[in-house]
C-alpha positions as CSV (number, residue, x, y, z in Angstrom):
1,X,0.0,0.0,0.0
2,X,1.1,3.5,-0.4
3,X,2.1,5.7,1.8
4,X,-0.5,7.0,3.5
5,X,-1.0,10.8,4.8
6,X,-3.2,9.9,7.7
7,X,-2.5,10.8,11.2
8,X,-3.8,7.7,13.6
9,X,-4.7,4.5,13.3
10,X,-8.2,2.8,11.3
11,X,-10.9,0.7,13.2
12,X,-11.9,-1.6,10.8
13,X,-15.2,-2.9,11.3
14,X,-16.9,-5.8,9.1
15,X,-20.7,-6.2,10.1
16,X,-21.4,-9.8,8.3
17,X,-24.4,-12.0,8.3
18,X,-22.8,-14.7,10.3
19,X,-19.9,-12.7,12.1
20,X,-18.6,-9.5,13.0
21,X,-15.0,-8.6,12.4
22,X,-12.5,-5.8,13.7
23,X,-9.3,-4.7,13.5
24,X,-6.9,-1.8,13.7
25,X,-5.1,-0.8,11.2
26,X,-2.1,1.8,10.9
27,X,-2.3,4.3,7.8
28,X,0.4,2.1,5.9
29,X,-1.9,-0.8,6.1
30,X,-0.6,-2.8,8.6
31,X,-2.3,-4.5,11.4
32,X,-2.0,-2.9,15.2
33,X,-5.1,-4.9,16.8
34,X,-5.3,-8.8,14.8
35,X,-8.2,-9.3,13.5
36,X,-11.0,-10.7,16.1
37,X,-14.3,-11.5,15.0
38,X,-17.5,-12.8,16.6
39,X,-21.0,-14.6,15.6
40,X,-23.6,-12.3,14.4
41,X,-26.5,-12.8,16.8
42,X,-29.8,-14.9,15.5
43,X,-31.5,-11.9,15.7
44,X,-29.4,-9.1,15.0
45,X,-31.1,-5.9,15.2
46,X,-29.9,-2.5,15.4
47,X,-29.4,-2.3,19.0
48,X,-27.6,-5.7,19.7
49,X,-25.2,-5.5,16.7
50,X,-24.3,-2.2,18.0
51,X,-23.6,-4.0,21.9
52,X,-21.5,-6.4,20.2
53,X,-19.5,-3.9,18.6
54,X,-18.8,-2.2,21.8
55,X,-17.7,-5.5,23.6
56,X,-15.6,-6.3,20.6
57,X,-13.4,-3.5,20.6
58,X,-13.5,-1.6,24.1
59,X,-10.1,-3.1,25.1
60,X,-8.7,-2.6,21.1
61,X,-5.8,0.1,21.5
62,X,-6.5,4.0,20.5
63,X,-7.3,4.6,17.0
64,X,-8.6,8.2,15.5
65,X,-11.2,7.3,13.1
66,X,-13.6,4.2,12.1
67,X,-14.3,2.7,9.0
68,X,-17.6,0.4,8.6
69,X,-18.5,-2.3,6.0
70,X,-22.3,-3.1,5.9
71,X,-24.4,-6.1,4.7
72,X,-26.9,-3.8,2.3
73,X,-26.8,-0.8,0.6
74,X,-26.2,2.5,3.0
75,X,-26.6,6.0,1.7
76,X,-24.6,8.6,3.6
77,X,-24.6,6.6,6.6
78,X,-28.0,6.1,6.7
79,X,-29.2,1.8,6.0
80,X,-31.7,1.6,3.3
81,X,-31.6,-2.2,2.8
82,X,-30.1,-5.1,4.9
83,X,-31.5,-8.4,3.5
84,X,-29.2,-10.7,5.6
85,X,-29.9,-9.0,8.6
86,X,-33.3,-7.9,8.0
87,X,-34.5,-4.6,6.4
88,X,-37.5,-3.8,8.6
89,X,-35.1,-3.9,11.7
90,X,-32.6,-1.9,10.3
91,X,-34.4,0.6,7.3
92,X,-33.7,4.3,8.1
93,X,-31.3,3.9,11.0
94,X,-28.4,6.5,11.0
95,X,-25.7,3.7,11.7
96,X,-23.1,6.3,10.8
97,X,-24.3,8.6,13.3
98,X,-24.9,5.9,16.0
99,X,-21.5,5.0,15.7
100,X,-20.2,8.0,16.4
101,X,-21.9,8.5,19.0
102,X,-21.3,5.5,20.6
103,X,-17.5,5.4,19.6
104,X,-16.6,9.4,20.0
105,X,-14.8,8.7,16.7
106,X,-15.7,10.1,12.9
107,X,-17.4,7.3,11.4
108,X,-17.2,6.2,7.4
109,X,-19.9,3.5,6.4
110,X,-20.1,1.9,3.2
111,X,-21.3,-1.2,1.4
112,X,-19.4,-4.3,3.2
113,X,-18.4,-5.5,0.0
114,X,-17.0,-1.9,-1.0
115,X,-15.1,-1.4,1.3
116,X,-13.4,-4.7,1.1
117,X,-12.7,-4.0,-2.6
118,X,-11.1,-0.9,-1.4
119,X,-8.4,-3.2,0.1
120,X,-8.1,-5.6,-2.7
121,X,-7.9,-3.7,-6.0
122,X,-4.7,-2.9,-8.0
123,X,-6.6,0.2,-9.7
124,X,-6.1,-0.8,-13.0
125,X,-9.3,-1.3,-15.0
126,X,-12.7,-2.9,-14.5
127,X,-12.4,-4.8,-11.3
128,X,-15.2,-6.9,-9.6
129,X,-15.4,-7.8,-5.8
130,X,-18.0,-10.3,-5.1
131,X,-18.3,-11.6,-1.6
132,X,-19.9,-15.2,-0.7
133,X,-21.3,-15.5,2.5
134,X,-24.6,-15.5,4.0
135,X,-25.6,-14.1,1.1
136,X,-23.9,-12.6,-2.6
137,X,-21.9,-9.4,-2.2
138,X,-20.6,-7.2,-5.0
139,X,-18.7,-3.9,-5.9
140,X,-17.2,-2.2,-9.2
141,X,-14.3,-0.5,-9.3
142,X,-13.2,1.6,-12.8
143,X,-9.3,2.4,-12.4
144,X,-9.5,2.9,-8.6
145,X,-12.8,4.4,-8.5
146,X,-15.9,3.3,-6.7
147,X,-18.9,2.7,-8.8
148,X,-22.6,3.2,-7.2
149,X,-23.1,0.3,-5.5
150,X,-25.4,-2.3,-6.9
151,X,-27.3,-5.1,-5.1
152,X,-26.9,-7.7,-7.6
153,X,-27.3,-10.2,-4.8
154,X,-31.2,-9.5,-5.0
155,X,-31.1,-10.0,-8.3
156,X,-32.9,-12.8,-9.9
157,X,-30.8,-15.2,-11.9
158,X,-33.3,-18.0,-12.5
159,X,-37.1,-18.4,-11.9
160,X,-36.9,-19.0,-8.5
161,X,-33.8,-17.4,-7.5
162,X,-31.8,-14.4,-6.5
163,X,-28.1,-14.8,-6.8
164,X,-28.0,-14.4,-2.5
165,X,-30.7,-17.4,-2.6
166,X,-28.6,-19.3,-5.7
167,X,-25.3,-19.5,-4.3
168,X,-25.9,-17.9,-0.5
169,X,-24.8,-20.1,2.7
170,X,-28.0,-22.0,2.7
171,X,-28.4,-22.8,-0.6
172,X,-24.7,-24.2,-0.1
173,X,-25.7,-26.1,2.9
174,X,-28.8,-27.5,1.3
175,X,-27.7,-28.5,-2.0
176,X,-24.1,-29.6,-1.3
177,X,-20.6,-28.7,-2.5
178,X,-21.0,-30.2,-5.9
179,X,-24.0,-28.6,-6.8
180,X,-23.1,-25.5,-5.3
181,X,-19.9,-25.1,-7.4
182,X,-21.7,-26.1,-10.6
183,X,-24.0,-23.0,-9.5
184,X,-21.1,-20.7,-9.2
185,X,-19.5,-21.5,-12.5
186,X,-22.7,-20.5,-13.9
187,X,-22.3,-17.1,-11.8
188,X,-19.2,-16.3,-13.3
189,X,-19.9,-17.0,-16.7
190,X,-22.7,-14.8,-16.1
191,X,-20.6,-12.0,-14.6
192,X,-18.2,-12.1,-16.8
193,X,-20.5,-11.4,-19.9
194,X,-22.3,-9.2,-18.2
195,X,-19.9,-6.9,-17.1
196,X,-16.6,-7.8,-18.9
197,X,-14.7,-7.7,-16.1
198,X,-10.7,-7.0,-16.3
199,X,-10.4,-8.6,-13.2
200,X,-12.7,-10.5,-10.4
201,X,-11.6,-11.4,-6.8
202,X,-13.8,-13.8,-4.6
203,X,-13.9,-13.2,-1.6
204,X,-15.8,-14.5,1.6
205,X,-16.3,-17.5,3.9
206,X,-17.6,-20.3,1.5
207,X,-14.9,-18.9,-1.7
208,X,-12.9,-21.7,0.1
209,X,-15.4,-23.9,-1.1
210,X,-14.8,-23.5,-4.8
211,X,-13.5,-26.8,-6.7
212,X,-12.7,-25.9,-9.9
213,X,-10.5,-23.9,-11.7
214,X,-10.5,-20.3,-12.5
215,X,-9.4,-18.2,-15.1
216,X,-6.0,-16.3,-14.7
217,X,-7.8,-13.0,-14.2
218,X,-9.8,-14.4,-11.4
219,X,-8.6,-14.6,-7.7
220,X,-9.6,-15.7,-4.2
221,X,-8.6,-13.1,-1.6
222,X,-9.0,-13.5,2.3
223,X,-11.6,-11.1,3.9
224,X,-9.2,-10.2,7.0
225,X,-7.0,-8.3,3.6
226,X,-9.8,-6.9,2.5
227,X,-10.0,-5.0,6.0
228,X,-7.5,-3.0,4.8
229,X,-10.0,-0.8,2.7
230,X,-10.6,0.9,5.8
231,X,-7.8,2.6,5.4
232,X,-8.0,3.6,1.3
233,X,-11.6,4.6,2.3
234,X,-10.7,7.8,4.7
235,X,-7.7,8.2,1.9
236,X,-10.0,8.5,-0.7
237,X,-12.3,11.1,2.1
238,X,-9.1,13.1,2.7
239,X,-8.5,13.6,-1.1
240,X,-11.9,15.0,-1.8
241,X,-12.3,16.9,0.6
242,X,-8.9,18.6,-0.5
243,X,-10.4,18.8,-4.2
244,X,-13.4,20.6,-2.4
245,X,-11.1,23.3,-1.1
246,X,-9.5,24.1,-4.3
């Protein structure tokens, strides 16, 4: 990573549908707290996501600033949609704004997959984050840059299925391994033709589960590196609001 011109050091949080993961990082992107992580509650509303959170990182060292991935899609800190976690608990809560409060810290939240891709990318081209966990995460990157953020996991690739449904944790635990993986090569034929894709790194905790072999452009990344977006995200915050100034 380059160097960074950041003053303190990144919490890193990673709000999952079956775990919640933290870490500190330094502005050089190297880990100060290891990566800890802990089961997402059965029912995880608002208001016991946000206890765990606290428990999870009260005895982390100091850090200056927080960055936040999120299951769904989040619009200037504020949850629209959280289908793993459920959108009626969570639609129009100011999780930004919560955190802060909670953490007396300034508070970044974006798409969980985002901001993993933030850690991930090289910068060059088209590149495609897609995350497989409880459900089907994505993000688009154009030379470094963030595209609006897209919730192809709630879209429908067959008759009866999304792509979070198709290839999600339960659909692998129901259909098996084999069927599962002949699922996912049908995903990233898809993928590729529909987006043309320089690039594509799969990421998540059932990508160890894929059998088969993958094309030279594709990769399988570990979410703990991907926690290093939380640094490149308050990068990229710094940078604009120096552009702003001009």
């Amino acid at each position: 990573m380059n160097q960074s011109p950041l003053a303190g050091n990144i919490l890193t949080v990673d709000i999952g549908g079956s775990h919640i993961k933290a870490a500190i990082i330094d502005p050089h992107g190297a880990f100060v707290q290891p990566y800890e992580a802990v089961k997402t509650p059965k029912n995880p509303d608002p208001a016991r996501v946000i206890d765990i959170i606290r428990e999870l990182v009260k005895n982390f060292p100091p850090y200056a600033m927080v960055s936040v991935g999120f299951p769904g899609f989040v619009d200037k800190g504020l949850v629209i949609t959280a289908p793993n976690l459920g959108t009626d608990k969570w639609y129009g809560m100011h999780l930004q704004q919560r955190l802060e409060e909670l953490l007396a810290r300034p508070v970044q939240v974006r798409n969980d997959a985002d901001l993993l891709g933030l850690g991930l990318i090289t910068g060059k081209g088209l590149e495609m984050v897609i995350t497989l966990g409880t459900g089907f995460g994505t993000a688009l990157f154009s030379n470094g840059n963030l595209l609006p953020h897209l919730e192809i996991g709630q879209h429908p690739i067959s008759s009866k299925h999304t792509y979070d449904t198709y290839v999600g944790a339960r659909a692998l635990e129901k259909e098996g391994a084999e069927k599962w993986n002949k699922r996912m090569k049908k995903v990233i034929s898809v993928l590729q033709t529909v987006f043309n894709y320089d690039h594509l790194y799969i990421s998540g905790g059932s990508a160890e589960k894929i059998n088969f072999s993958l094309d030279g452009n594709i990769t399988l990344v570990s979410a703990k590196d991907g926690l290093k977006g939380g640094v490149k995200l308050w990068m990229s915050a710094e940078k604009e609001a120096v552009l702003q100034e001009l």
